[in-house]
C-alpha positions as CSV (number, residue, x, y, z in Angstrom):
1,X,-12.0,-27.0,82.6
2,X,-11.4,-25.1,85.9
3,X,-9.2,-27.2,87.0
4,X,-6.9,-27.4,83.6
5,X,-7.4,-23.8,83.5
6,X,-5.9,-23.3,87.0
7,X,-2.9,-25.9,86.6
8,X,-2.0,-23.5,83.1
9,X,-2.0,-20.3,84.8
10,X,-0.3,-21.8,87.9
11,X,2.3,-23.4,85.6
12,X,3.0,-19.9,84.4
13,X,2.8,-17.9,87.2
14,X,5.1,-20.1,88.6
15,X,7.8,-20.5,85.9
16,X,8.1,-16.7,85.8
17,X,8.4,-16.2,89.3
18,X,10.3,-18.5,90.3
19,X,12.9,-16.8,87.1
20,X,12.4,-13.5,88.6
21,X,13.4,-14.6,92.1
22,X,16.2,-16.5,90.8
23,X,17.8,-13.3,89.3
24,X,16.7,-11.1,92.4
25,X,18.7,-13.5,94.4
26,X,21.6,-14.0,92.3
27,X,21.2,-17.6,92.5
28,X,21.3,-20.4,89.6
29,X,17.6,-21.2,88.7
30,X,18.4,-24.8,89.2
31,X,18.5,-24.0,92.9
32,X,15.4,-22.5,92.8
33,X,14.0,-25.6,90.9
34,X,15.2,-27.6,93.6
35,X,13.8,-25.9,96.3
36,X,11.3,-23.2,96.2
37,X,9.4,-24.8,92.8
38,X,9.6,-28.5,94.1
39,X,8.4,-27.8,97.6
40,X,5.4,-25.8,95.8
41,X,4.8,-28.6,93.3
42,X,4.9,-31.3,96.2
43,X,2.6,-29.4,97.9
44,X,-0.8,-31.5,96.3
45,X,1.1,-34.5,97.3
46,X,1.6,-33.8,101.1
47,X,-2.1,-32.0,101.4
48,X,-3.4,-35.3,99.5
49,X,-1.6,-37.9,102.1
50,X,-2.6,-35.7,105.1
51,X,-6.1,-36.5,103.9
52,X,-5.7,-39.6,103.3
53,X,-4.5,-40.9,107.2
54,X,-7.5,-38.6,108.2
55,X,-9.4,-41.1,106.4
56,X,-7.8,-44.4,106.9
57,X,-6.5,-44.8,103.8
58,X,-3.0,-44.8,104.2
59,X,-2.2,-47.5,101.0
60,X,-3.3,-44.3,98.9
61,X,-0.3,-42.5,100.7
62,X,2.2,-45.4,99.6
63,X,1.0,-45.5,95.9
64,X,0.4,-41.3,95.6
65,X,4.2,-41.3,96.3
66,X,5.7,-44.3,94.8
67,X,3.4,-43.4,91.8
68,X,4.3,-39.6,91.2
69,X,7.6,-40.3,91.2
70,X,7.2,-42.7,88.8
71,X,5.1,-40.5,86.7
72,X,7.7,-37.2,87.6
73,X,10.2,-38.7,85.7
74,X,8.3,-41.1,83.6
75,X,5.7,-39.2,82.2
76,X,6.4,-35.7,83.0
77,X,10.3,-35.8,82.2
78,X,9.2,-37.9,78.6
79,X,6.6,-35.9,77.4
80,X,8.9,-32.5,78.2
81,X,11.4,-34.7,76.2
82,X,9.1,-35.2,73.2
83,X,8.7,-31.5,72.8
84,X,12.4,-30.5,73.2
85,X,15.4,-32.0,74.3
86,X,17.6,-30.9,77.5
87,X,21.1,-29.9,78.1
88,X,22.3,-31.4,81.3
89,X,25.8,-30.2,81.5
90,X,27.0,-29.0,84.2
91,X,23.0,-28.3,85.3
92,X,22.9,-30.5,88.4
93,X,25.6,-31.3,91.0
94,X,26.5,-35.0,91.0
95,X,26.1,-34.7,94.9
96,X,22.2,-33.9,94.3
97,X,22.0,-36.9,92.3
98,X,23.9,-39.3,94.3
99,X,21.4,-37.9,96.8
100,X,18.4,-39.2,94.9
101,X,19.2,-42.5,94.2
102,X,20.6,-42.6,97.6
103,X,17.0,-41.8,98.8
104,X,15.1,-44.0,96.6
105,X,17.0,-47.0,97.8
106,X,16.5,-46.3,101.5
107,X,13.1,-45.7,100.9
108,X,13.0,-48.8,98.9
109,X,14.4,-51.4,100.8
110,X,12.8,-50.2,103.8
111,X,9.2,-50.9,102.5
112,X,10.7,-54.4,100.9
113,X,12.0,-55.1,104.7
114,X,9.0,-54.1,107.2
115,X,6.3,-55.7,104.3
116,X,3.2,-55.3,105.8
117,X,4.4,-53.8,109.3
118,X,4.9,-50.4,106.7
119,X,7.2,-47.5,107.6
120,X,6.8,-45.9,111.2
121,X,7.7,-42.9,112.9
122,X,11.1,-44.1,113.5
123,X,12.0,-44.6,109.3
124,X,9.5,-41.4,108.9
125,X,11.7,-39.3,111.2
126,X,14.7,-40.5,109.0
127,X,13.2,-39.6,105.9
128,X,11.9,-36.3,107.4
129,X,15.7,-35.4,108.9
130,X,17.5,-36.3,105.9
131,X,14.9,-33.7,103.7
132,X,15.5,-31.2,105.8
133,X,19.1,-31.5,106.1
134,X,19.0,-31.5,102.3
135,X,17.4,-28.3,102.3
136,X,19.7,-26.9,105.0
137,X,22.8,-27.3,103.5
138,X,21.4,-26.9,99.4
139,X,20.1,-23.3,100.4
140,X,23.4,-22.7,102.9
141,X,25.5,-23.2,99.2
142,X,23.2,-21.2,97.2
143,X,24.2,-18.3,99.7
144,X,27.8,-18.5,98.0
145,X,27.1,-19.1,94.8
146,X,25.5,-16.2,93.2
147,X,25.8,-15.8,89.2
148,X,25.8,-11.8,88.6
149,X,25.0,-8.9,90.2
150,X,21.3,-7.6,90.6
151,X,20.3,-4.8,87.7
152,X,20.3,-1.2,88.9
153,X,16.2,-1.7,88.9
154,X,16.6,-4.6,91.4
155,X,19.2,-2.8,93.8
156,X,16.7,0.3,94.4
157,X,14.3,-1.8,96.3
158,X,15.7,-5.5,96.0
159,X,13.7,-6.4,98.9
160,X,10.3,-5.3,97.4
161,X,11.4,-7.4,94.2
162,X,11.8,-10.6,96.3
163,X,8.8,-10.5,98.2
164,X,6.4,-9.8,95.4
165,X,8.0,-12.8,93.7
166,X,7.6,-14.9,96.9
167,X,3.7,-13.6,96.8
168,X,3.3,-14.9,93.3
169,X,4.9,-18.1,93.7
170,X,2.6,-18.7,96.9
171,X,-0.3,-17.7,94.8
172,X,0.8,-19.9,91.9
173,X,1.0,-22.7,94.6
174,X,-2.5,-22.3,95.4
175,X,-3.8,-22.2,92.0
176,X,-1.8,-25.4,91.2
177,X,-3.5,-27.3,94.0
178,X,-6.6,-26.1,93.6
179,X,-6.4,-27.1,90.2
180,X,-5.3,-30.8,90.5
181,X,-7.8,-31.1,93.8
182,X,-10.3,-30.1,91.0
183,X,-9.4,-33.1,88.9
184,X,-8.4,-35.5,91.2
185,X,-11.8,-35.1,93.3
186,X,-13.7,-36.5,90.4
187,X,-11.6,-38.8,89.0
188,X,-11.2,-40.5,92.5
189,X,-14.9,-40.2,93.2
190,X,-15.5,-42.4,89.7
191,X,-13.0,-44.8,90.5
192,X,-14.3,-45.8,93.9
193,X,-18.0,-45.9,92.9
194,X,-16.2,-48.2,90.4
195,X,-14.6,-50.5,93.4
196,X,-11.1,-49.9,92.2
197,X,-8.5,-50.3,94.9
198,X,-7.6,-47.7,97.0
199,X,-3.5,-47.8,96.6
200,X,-4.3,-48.4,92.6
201,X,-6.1,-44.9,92.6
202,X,-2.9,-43.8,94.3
203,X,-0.6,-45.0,92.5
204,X,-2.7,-43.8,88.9
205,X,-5.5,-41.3,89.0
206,X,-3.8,-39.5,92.1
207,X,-0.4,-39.6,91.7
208,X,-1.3,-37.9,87.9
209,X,-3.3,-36.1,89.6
210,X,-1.4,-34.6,91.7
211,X,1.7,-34.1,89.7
212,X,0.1,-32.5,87.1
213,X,1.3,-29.4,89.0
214,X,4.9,-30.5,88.1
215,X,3.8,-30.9,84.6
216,X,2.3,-27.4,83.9
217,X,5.1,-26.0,85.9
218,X,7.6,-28.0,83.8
219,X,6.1,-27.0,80.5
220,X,6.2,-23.7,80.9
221,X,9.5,-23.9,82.0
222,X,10.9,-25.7,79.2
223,X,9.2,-23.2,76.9
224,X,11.2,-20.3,78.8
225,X,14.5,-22.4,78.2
226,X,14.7,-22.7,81.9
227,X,15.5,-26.3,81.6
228,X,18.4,-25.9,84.4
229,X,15.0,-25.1,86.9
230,X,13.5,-28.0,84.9
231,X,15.6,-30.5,85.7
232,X,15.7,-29.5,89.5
233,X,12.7,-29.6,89.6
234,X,12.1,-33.2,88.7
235,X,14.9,-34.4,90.9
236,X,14.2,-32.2,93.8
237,X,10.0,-33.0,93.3
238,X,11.0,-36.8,93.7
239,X,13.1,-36.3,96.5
240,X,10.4,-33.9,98.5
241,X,7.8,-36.2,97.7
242,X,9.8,-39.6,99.7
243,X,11.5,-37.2,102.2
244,X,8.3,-34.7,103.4
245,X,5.3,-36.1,102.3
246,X,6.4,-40.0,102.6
247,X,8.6,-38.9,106.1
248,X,5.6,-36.8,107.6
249,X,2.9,-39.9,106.5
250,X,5.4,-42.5,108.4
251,X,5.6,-40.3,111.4
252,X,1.5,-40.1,111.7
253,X,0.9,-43.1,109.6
254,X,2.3,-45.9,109.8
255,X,2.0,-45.9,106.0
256,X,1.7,-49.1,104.1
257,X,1.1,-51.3,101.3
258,X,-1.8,-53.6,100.8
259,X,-0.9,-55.0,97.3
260,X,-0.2,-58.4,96.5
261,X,2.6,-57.2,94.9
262,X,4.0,-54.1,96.0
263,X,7.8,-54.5,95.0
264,X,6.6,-54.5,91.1
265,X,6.5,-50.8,92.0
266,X,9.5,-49.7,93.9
267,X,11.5,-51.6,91.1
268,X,9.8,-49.0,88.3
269,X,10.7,-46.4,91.1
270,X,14.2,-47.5,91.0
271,X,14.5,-48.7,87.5
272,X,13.2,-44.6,86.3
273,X,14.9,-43.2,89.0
274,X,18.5,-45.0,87.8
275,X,17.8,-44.0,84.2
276,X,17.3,-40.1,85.3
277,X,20.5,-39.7,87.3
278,X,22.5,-41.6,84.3
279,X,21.1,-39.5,81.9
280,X,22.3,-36.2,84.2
281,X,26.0,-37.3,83.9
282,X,26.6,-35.0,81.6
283,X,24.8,-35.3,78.3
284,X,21.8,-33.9,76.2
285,X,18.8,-35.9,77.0
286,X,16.6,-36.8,73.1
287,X,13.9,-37.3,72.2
288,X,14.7,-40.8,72.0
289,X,15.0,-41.1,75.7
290,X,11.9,-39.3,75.9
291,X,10.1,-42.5,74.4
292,X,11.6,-44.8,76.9
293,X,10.6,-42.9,79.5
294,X,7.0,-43.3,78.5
295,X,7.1,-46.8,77.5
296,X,8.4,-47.6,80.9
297,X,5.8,-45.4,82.7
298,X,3.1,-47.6,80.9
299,X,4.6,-50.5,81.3
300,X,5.0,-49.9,85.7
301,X,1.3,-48.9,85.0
302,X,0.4,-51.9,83.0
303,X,2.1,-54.3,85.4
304,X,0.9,-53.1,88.5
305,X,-2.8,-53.1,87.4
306,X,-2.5,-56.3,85.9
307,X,-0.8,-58.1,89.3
308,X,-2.6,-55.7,91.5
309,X,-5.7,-55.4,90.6
């Protein structure tokens, strides 16, 4: 109860925040969604992995990331879709998605090539350059692109505005975390009296776990109407997630898979990830695309218990 508690307030906290800052700025809140709110929401991912090499357990790093990506845009991005559908015209930049599925691939291919020799420091410091770079150059454009002037409030002390939004999203960060450690701590304690595999808890009860951040957060945005900030941050969640979390893991890992079959799951990666930047070309995403977003999500869940159990 703590924990769902925390993830609701969080959620909140952060959604408003996160808006307020926006406006402060003078910066779309799609930016914001894909920086400030997906760095904050891929927080429990990172802290979870950084664990997970202290404890040798570095094929719960591969499915914790494959897996909430999967779920991101699977199960997050379908049950927001359930509730109400999303305008994305003219929300995200084509470049951002190209930059997605650009990401996905590499990180892809490069598990399907090294197989068990896992990814290193040398494809960790790739991952790790090309996330920062992204971030460079995304808040670099944001600098120039602001949508309207700050209110008379915001220009008497714009600067005490800001910060106090940067406190609450920081607490709203912890409170998320806290909140999915909460859960997750139990649910992986159960599954491994249980003698489940280690990357199978990754890739299920953690990587839900730990993106049920991005799911109160998203929640409460969608009932704001901020589904620009939405939207960003599903995209820019899934690319902090290969790029930090997967980049910093490679760097101290090496990080790698101990499945059978481990390319059942960077297909569903792919497969979700090509159906989200399709659906961004342009349209308004139903409710219909909602349901095959969470028949797919149980259906990569499905298939990789069943052949990798």
């Amino acid at each position: 109860m703590l924990g769902f508690y925390l993830l609701t307030k969080g959620g909140d906290w952060l959604s408003d925040h996160c808006s307020n800052l926006a406006s402060s700025l003078g910066v779309p809140s799609v930016v914001i969604g894909l920086t400030i709110v997906s760095i904050a929401t891929s927080a429990p991912e990172l802290f979870t992995s950084i664990a997970a090499l202290r404890n040798n357990s570095t094929g719960m790093i591969l499915g914790n990331v494959i897996g909430s990506n999967i779920a991101n845009i699977g199960l997050i991005l379908g049950i927001s879709l359930l509730i109400k559908p999303i305008d994305t015209k003219d929300v995200i930049p084509r470049s951002q998605i190209f930059l997605l599925l650009a990401l996905t691939l590499f990180f892809s291919i490069c598990l399907f090539i090294r197989g068990s020799s896992g990814i290193g420091w040398i494809i960790g410091s790739i991952l790790l350059a090309y996330i920062l770079a992204y971030l460079f150059f995304i808040t670099l454009g944001a600098m120039g692109s602001s949508t309207s002037p700050p209110s008379k409030k915001e220009e008497k002390d714009p600067c005490f505005a800001v910060s106090l939004s940067l406190l609450m999203i920081l607490l709203a960060t912890v409170s998320l975390w806290v909140g999915s450690d909460a859960l997750v701590f139990g649910a992986k304690n159960f599954a491994l009296s249980a003698g489940i595999p280690e990357e199978l808890i990754g890739f299920t009860l953690i990587a839900i776990g730990t993106s049920l951040p991005e799911l109160a957060a998203s929640l409460a945005l969608l009932k704001k109407g901020e589904s620009g900030m939405l939207l960003g941050n599903v995209l820019g969640s899934n690319m902090f997630n290969i790029g930090l979390v997967g980049g910093v893991a490679g760097i101290l890992g090496p990080i790698r898979s101990y499945t059978p079959h481990p390319w059942i799951d960077y297909l569903f990666m792919i497969l979700l990830t090509a159906f989200f930047c399709f659906w961004l070309r342009g349209s308004k995403i139903q409710k219909k695309e909602g349901y095959i977003l969470l028949m797919t999500y149980l259906a990569a869940t499905l298939a990789t218990w069943m052949l990798n159990g």
